[in-house]
N, C-alpha and C positions, 0 to 999 in steps of 0.2 A: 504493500500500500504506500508506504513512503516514498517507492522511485514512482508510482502514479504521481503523487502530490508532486516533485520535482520534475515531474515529465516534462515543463513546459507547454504543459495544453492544458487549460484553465478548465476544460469541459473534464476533464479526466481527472482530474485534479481534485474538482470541487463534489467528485463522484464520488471519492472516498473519505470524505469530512465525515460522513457520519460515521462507518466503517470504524475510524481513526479514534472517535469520538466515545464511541460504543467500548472501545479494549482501554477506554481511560487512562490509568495510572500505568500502564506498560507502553503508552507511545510518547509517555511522559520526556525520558531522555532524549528519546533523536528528535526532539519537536524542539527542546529547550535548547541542544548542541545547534542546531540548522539556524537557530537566532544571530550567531554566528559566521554562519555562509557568508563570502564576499558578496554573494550573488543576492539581490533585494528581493527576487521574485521568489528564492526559498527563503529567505526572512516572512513574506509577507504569508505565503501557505504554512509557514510554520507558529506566526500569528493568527490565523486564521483559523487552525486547526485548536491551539490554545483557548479561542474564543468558546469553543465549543465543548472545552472540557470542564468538571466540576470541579475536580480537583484543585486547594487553594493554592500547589505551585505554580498551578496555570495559570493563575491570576497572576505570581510571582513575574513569570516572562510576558504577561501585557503589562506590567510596569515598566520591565524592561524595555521595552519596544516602542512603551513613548519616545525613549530616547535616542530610537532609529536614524539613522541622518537622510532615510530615504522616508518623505511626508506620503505616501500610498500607505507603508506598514505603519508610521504612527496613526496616522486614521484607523487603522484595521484594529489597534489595538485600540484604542480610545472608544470604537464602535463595541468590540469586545469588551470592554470595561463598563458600559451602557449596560447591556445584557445582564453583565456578574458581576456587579456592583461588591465592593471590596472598600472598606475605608480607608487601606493602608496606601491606597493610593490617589488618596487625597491631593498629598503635596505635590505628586508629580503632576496630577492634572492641574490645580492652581498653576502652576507654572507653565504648560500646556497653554493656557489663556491669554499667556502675552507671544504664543507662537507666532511668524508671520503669515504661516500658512493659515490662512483664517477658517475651512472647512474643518482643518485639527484642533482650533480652538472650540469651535461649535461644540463639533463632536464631543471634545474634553467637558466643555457644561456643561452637556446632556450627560454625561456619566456622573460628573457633579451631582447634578437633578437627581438620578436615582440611587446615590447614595443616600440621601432625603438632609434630613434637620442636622445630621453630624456634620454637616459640610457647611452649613452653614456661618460658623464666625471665620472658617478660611475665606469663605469667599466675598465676605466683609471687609476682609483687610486687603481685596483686588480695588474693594468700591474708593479707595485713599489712591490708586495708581494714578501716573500721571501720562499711562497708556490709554486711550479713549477708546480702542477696541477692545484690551481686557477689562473696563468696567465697562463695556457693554454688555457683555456674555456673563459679567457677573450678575450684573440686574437682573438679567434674563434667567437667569438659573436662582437667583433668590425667586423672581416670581414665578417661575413655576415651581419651585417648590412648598411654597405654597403655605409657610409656616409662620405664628407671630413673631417671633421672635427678628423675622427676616421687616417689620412692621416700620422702628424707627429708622434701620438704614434705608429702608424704601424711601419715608418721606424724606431724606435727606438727601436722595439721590433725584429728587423732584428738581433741586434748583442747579442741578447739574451744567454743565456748560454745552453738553452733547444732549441734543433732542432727543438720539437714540435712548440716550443712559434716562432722560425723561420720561421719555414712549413706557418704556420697560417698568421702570420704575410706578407710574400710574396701573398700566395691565395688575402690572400684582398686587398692589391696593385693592386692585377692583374687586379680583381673585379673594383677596381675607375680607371683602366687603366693607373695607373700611372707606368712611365719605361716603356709605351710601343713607341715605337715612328713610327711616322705616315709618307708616304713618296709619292711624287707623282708619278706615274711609266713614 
């Protein structure tokens, strides 16, 4: 199954993810070693394959793989990390957010997002950057997740200087229904 995944045919490839996935904690090694490969496109199958295991060293090599120098396998991991939400890799995704690849950032808050409330005073201390794209994807990932707590950095992220960081910031107000006001007819 591992030379399919290296074959270079994405069809073949992507045929044996479950296979791979299914023998868990035995495809664990050659999946973690291939991280490794000079080659990016068995990084990203071997990312991929990670995505799809339970096992938490598998989450251990989507951490790893944020740190890919090729932006295909950090998306693949940061999508994988979405999926198998993991706290430990919190900090690598906050940092993730000031990527210039901006679809690895996204990705990175969406995995954010479904870590839930732990994630949140990390991504607090994006909302102080003097990056206007990582405190965009922070707002965005405080208001979908959707927590009080995420309450006063919202309204403070009201008088933002970026409309985005504003946009965002209102949506998830709306979301915890704050400002709205209830009335008996």
């Amino acid at each position: 199954m591992l030379n399919e995944l290296i074959s270079g045919d994405d069809a073949r490839a992507e045929a044996v993810v479950p296979g791979l996935a299914q023998i868990g904690a035995a495809s664990l090694d050659p999946l973690l070693a291939m991280l490794d490969s000079p080659g990016s496109d068995q990084r990203w199958w071997a990312t991929r394959v990670l995505a799809a295991l339970t096992q938490p060293e598998a989450r251990d090599g989507l951490r790893r793989s944020l740190k890919d120098r090729d932006p295909a396998v950090r998306q693949c991991a940061a999508l994988g990390l979405r999926q198998r939400p993991t706290q430990s890799a919190i900090s690598a995704l906050i940092d993730a957010l000031h990527d210039p690849d901006r679809l690895f950032a996204r990705l990175a808050a969406d995995a954010l997002v479904a870590i839930g409330p732990v994630a949140i005073s990390s991504l607090i201390s994006v909302i102080e950057s003097p990056d206007p794209a990582a405190r965009i994807e922070a707002i965005r990932a405080l208001a979908a997740i959707e927590d009080p707590q995420a309450i006063h950095p919202l309204y403070a992220a009201l008088d933002d200087p970026s409309q985005m960081v504003g946009y965002w910031a209102e949506q998830g107000l709306n979301r915890l229904g704050v400002g709205m006001v209830y009335f008996k007819p």
